[in-house]
N, C-alpha and C positions, 0 to 999 in steps of 0.2 A: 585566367582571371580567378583571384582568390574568391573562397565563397561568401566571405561579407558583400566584397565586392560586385559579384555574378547576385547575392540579395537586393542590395539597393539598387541594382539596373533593373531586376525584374520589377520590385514596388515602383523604381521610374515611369515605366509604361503604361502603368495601371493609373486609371482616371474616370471616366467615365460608365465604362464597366463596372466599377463598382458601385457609382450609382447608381448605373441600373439595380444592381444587386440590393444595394441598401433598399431603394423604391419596391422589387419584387419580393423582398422578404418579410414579409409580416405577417398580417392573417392569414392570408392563405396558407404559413406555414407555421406558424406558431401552433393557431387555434386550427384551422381545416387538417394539415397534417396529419397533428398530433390526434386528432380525434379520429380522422381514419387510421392509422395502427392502435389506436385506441377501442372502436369496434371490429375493427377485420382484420387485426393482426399483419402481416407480412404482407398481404394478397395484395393489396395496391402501391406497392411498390413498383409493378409492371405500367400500373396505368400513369407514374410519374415519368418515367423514362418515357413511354409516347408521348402525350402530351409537348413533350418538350423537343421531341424527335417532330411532330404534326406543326409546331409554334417556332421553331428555329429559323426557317429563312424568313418570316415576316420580322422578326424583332432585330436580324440581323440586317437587316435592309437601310434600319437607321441610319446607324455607323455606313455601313458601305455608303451609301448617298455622299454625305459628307466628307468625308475622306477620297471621292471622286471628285466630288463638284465643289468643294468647299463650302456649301449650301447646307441649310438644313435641308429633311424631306422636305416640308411645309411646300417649298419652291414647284419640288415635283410634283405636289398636287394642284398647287395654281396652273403648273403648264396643261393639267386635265381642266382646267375651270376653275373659274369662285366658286363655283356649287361644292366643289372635293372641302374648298377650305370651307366655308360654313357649315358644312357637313358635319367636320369634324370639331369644332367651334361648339356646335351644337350639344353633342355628345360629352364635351367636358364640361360644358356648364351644366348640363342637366345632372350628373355626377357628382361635380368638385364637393358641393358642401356635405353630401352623404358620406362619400368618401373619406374625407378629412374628420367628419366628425367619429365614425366607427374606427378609425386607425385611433384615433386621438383617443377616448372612451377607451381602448384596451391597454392603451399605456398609461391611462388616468388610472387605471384599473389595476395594473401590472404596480406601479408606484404606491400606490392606496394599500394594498398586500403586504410589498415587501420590509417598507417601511410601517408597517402597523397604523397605519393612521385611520382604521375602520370606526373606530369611535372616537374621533379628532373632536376634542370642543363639543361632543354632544350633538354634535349636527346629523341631518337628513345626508345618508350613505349617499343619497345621488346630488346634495350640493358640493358635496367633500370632493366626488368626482369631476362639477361643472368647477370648483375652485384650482383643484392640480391639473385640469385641462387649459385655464386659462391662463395658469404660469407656465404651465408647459408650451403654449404657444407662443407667448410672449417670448419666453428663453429663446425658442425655437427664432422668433421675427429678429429677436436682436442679432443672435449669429449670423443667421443669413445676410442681412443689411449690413452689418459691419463688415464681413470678409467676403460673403455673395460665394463666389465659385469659388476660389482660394481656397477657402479656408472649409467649404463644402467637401472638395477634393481632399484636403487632407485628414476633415475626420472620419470621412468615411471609410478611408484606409485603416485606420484605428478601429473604427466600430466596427468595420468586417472582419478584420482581424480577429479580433476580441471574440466575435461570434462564433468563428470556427472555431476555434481553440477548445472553448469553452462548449462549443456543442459536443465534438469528438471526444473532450475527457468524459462527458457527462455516460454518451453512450459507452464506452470501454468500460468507466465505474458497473454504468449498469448489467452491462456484459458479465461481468465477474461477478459484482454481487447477488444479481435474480436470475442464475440460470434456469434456464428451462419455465419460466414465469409464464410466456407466453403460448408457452405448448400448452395448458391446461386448460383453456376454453375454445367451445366448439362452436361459436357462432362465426360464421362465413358467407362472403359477399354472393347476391344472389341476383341475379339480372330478370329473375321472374320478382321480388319484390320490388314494390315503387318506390317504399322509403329509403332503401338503399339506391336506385338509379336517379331519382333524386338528389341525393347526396352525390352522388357520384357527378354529374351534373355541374351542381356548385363546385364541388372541389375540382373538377377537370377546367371549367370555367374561370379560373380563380388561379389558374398554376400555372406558369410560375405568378402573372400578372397579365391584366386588363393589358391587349394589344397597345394604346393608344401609348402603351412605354415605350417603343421603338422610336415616336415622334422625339416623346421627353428625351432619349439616348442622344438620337443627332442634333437637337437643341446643346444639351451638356456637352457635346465635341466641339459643336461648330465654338460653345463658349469657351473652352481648353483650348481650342486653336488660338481664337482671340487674345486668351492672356497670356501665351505663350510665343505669340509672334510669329507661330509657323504654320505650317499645314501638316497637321500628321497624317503619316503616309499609307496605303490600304492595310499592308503587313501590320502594321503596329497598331491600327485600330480595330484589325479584327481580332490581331491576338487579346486584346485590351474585353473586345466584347466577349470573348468565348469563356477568359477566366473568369469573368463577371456571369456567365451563362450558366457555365457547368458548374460553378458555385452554387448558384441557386440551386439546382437542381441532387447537388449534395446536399446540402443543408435540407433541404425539403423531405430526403429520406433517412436524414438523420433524426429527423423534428418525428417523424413516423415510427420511430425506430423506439424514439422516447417515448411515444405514446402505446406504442406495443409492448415495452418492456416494460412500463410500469402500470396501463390501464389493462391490457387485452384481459379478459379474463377475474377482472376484481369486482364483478357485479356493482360497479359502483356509478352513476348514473349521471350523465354527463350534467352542467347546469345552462342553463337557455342563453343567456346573455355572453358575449363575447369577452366580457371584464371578469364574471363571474366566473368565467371558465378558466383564464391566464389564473385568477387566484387559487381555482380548485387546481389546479395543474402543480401548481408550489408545492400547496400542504399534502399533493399526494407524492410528490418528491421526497418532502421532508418524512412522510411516515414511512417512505420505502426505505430510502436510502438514512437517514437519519440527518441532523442537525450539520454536519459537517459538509456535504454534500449539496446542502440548501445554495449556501453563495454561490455559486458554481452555476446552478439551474437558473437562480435568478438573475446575474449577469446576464447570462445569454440572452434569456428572456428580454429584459429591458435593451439590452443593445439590440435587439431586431428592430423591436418596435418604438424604439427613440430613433435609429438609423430610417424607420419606413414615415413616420409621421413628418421627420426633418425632410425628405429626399422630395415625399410628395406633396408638399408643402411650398415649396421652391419649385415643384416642375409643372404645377396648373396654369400659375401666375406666367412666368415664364410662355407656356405653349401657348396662352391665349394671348398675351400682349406680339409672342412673332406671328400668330393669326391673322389680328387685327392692323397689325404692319405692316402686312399682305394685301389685306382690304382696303385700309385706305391710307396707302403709302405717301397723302398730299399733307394728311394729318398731323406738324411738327410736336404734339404730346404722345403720338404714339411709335416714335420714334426716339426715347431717352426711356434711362432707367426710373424717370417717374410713372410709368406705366404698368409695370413690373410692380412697384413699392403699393401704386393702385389698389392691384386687384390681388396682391397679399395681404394689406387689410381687408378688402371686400369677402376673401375667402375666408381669412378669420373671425371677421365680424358673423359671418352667414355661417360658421361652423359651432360658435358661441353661442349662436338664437337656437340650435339644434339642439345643441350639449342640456341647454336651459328649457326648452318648455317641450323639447320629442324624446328626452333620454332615454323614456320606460318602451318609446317605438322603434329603438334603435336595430333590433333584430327586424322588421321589416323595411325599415329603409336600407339596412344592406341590402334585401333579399330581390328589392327594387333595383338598387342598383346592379348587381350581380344577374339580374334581368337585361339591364340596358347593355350591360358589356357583353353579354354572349350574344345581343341582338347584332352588336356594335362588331362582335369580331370577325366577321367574314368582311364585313363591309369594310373595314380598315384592313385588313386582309389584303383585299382586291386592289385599294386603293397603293397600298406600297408595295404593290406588285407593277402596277402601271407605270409607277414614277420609276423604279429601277431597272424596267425592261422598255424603258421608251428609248425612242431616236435622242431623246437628249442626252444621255448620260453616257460617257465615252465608251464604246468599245469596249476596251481591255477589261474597262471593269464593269460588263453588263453579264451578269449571271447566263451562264450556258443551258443547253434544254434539258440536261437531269434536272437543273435547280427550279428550271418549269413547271418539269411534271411532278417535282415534290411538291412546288409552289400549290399547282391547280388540287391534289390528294387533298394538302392539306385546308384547304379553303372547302371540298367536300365534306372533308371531314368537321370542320369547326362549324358548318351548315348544317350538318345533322346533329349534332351538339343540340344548336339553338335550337333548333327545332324538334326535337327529342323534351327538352327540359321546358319548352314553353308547352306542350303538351301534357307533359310530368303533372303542371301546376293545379 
């Protein structure tokens, strides 16, 4: 097979994967990343590679489920009870509009930057931000509603694309340009300070992504089977997930990589706000690397967090309408794609009132949030552990006892997480 050819059979396979990817890549790596090799240099690079080592059989469990059963997980959790599905039901609504509005705000923020429009018309910095949040959402409703998965799928292949490329040159450039940059300061992670276990905390909480992405994964399979006609098969859905996996978790010490090679060491002090931050992130680009260098930064920049706002934006709507499908499957409205269309305005509407009268609160409503998810990760944990190691799901492809005892480490381990960092607070 020629190598265009052996190219476009690899981009073939790739689908949902990289939704996951586009959904996991944003804050956590843009802004958490970048600011941990930003204060400790090199040193948590270790703690990405665990994390992601502790978080790999639950996220894979998605895809596997469905590519066994043709089912999303959801299924698997009904056969435990309604209480699994309300459970989890629970959890994304108490979430969704926090979430979407802090992804949103840093790409309102990211756009506000790159395009100059900080003194737009004279207006209050944070209406400027609730107005390019509101067409970014709109933009956002309309792609999705017009081509939905189609067209989800394909640009996500673009925008991850794009991402990597543009992340890679950026570190090489700064490879060559600031050597040795980051050998010159000596502050280092320390497990006797809170502020730092703290941090650490958030950022291990936060990476790649909130558990409840695994559900969103096998939701976007079972929808790829649907418009595809066929059942894709365990091989190609897991290769599908690992490239979409082990991406993230590139990209994430790449995003660290940028924040050590041009912050470690520049006594320069990070800024509160997550918008605030993507834009100090630019102009310290631009004064490292100079003028040339800037497009380069910014692209990536915006394609994370256009790819994370688009991805999670479509996967709330989505997992709460196969939820509620579940619950009350007599229901004929919650059975069509008006359910779906529902609670994509309801999420937009409920992320627009946030944007508008809590923008200045917007650092503690992540902080809330980022609370519910590490309360929320063992518990979903457990939960798509049961649906892939029950009597329902065939055989061949029920996870063996190594993937057990990683299973059970890793539920320990995301236990003392939570409970570590609710204690932190």
């Amino acid at each position: 097979m020629s190598p265009p050819k052996l190219l476009n059979h690899f981009i073939s396979r790739l689908g949902p994967g990289l939704l996951y990817a586009g959904a996991a890549v944003g804050v956590s790596h843009l802004v958490q990343s970048t600011q941990a090799g930003g204060m400790f240099g090199l040193e948590l690079i270790i703690a990405i590679i665990i994390i992601h080592l502790i978080k790999y059989p639950f996220f894979e469990f998605g895809p596997r489920y469905t590519a066994a059963t043709g089912q999303h997980i959801l299924h698997g959790y009904l056969k435990l009870g309604k209480w699994a599905i309300w459970l989890y039901l629970l959890l994304s609504i108490s979430t969704m509009f926090i979430v979407q509005a802090a992804i949103t705000v840093v790409t309102a923020g990211l756009i506000k930057s790159i395009f100059g429009l900080e003194g737009f018309g004279g207006h209050d910095p944070k209406i400027i931000e609730f107005i390019i949040g509101s067409i970014l959402l709109l933009f956002a409703l309309i792609l999705l509603v017009s081509g939905h998965y189609k067209l989800l799928d394909k640009l996500m292949k673009i925008i991850i694309l794009v991402l990597t490329i543009t992340s890679v040159a950026a570190v090489i450039m700064l490879l060559f340009d600031n050597p040795g940059h980051h050998k010159s300061a000596t502050v280092f992670f320390s497990f006797s300070d809170t502020v730092h276990l703290v941090f650490l905390a958030t950022f291990l909480g936060w990476m790649p992504a909130p558990l409840d992405l695994a559900v969103w994964h096998s939701i976007w399979a079972k929808s790829k089977n649907e418009s595809s006609g066929k059942l894709t098969s365990m091989q190609d859905a897991l290769f599908d997930f690992r490239v979409g996996y082990i991406g993230t978790a590139f990209l994430a010490i790449c995003f660290l990589l940028l924040g050590a090679l041009v912050m470690y060491g520049s006594n320069v002090p990070f800024a509160a706000g997550g918008a605030a931050f993507a834009g100090q992130l630019l102009d310290m680009y631009k004064q490292a690397l100079g003028e040339w260098a800037y497009p380069i930064v910014a692209i990536a920049a915006l394609a994370t967090m256009f790819s994370t706002t688009l991805t999670v934006l479509d996967a709330f709507p989505r997992s709460i309408s196969a939820s509620l499908e579940l619950l009350f499957p007599r229901k004929s409205l919650l059975n069509n794609e008006k359910t779906y269309l529902v609670w994509l305005l309801i999420i937009i509407t409920g992320t627009l009132f946030i944007l508008f009268f809590y923008l200045t609160s917007m650092r503690e409503m992540v902080k809330i949030a980022t609370i519910v998810s590490f309360v929320a990760a063992p518990l979903l944990a457990v939960l798509n552990m049961q649906a892939v190691f029950s009597k329902n799901m065939p055989d061949q492809y029920r996870p063996g006892k190594l993937m057990w005892i990683w299973c059970w480490s890793g539920v320990v381990a995301l236990s003392g997480c939570s409970i570590t960092y609710l204690l932190l607070l």
